[in-house]
C-alpha positions in Angstrom: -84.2 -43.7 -67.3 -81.9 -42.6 -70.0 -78.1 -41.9 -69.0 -76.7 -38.0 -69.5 -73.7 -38.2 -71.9 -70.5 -35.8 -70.8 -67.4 -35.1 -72.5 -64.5 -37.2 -71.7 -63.1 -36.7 -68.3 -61.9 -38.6 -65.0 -64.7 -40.3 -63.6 -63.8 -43.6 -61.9 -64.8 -42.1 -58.2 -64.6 -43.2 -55.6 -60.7 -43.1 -55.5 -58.0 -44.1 -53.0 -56.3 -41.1 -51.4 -52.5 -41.6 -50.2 -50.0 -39.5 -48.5 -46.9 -40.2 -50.6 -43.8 -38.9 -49.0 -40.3 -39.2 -50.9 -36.9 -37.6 -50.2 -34.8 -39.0 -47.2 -34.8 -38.9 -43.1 -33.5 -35.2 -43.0 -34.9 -33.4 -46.3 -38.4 -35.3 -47.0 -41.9 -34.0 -48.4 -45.8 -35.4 -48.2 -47.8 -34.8 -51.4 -51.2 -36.4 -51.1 -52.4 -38.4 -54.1 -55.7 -39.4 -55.7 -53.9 -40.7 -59.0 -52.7 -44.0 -57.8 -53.2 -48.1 -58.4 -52.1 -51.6 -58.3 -50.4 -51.9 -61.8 -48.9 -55.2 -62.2 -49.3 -58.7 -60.1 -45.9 -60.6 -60.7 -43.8 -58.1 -59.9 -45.9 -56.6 -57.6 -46.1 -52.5 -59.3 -48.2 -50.2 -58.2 -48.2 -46.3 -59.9 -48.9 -42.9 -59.0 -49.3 -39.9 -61.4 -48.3 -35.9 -60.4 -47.8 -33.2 -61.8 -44.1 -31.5 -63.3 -45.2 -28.7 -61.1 -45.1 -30.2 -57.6 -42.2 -30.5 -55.6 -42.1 -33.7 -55.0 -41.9 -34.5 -58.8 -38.2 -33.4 -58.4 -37.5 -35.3 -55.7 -39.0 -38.6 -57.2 -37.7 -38.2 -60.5 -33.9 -37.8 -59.0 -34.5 -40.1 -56.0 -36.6 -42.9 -58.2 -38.2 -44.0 -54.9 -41.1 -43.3 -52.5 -43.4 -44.5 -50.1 -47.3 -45.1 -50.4 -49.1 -44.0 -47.3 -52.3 -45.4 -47.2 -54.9 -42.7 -45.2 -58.0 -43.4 -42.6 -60.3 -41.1 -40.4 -57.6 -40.4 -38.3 -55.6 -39.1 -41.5 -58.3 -36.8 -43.0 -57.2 -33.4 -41.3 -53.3 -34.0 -42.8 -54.4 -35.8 -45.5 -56.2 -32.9 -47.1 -53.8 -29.9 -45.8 -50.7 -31.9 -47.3 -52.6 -31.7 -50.6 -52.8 -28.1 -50.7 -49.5 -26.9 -49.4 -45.8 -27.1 -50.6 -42.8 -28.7 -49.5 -41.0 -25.9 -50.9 -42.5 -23.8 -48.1 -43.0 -26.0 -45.3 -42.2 -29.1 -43.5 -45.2 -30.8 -43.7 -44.0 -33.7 -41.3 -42.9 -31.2 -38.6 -46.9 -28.9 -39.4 -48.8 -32.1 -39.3 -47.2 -33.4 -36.3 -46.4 -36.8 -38.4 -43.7 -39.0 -37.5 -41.1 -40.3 -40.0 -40.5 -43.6 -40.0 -37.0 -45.3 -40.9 -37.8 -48.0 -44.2 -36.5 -51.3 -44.7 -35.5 -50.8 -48.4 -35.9 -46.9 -49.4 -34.4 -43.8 -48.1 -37.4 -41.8 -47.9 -39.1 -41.8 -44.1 -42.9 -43.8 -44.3 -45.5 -42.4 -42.1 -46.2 -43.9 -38.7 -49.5 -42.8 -38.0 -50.4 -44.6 -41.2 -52.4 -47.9 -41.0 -50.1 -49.5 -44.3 -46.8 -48.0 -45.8 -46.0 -49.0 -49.0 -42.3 -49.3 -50.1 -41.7 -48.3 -53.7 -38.7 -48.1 -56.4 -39.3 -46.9 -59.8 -38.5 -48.6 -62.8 -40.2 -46.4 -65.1 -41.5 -42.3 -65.9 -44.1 -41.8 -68.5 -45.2 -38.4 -69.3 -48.7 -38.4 -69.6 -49.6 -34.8 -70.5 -50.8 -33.2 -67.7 -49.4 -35.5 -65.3 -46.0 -37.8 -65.1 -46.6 -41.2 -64.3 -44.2 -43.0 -61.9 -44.5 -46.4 -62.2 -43.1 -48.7 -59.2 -42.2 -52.1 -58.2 -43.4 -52.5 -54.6 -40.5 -53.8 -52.5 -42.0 -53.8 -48.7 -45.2 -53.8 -46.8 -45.1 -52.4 -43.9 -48.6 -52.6 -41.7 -49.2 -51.1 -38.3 -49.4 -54.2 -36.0 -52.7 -53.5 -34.5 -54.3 -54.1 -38.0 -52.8 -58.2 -38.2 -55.6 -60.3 -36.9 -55.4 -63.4 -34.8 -55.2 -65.4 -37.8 -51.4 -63.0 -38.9 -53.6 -61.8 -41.6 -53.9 -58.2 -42.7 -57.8 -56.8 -41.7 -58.8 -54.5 -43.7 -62.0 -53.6 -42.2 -60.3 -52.2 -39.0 -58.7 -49.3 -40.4 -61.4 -46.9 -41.8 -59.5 -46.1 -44.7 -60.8 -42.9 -47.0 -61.5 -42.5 -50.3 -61.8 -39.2 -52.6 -64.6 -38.2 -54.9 -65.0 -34.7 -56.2 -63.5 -32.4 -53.7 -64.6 -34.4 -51.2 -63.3 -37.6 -48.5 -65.6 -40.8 -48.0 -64.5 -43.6 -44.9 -64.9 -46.9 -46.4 -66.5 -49.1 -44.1 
């Protein structure tokens, strides 16, 4: 069978879908993020793209740091709403009943209830066009305990992470 041919576009679905909050303990926001990746080995960099528009843009771009949340099941709900309102308007901690969690390297809170929190400092801003890209040099890992196996190794397969593909979330089991 013969393949359809489109116009050029973003295609490469499924996608991981992170909660990335930024600011500090007192003034933070969640913006949930579908353009992200692993970037470079050695350093470890890892990247995430967003638009001039958002509010966290600001706060990235002046604070040069944030924190990957990595989402599961249990995420979906805040996930999604935190990708569809604004800081500006709202504490999205305080509406999704999320906890802030106090870093080892950043100022910006991490999120509790997620399974890995990724510690990030940026080294560099490309604009893109439509999107700014924030490349990072991760600088902690931080994984909930009850994902370490016997074994002290991180297990992926216990914590029903989600992906996103065209409007819609996927649990990858």
């Amino acid at each position: 069978m013969a393949k359809v041919s489109w116009k050029p576009g973003t295609f490469l679905y499924p996608l991981p879908v992170v909660m990335v909050s930024c600011g500090n303990m007192k003034q933070s926001n969640i913006i949930t993020v579908a353009w992200t990746g692993i970037a470079n080995t050695n350093p470890a960099m890892v990247y995430i793209s967003i638009k001039k528009e958002r509010y966290s843009y600001e706060i990235i771009k002046k604070t040069k740091e944030f924190v990957i949340n990595l989402t599961n099941e249990n995420l979906v709900r805040s996930t999604d709403w935190c990708g569809v309102k604004s800081g500006r308007d709202i504490d999205k901690f305080k509406a999704m009943k999320l906890t802030k969690e106090k870093c080892n390297f950043v100022q910006c809170p991490a999120i509790q209830e997620s399974p890995v929190s990724v510690e990030c400092r940026v080294i560099e801003t490309k604009n893109l066009g439509s999107h700014t890209m924030f490349l990072a040099e991760v600088l902690s890992i931080n994984a909930n305990q009850k994902y370490i196996n016997e074994k002290g190794a991180f297990d992926i397969s216990k914590c029903n992470l989600i992906a996103y593909s065209n409007g819609h979330y996927y649990t990858m089991r």
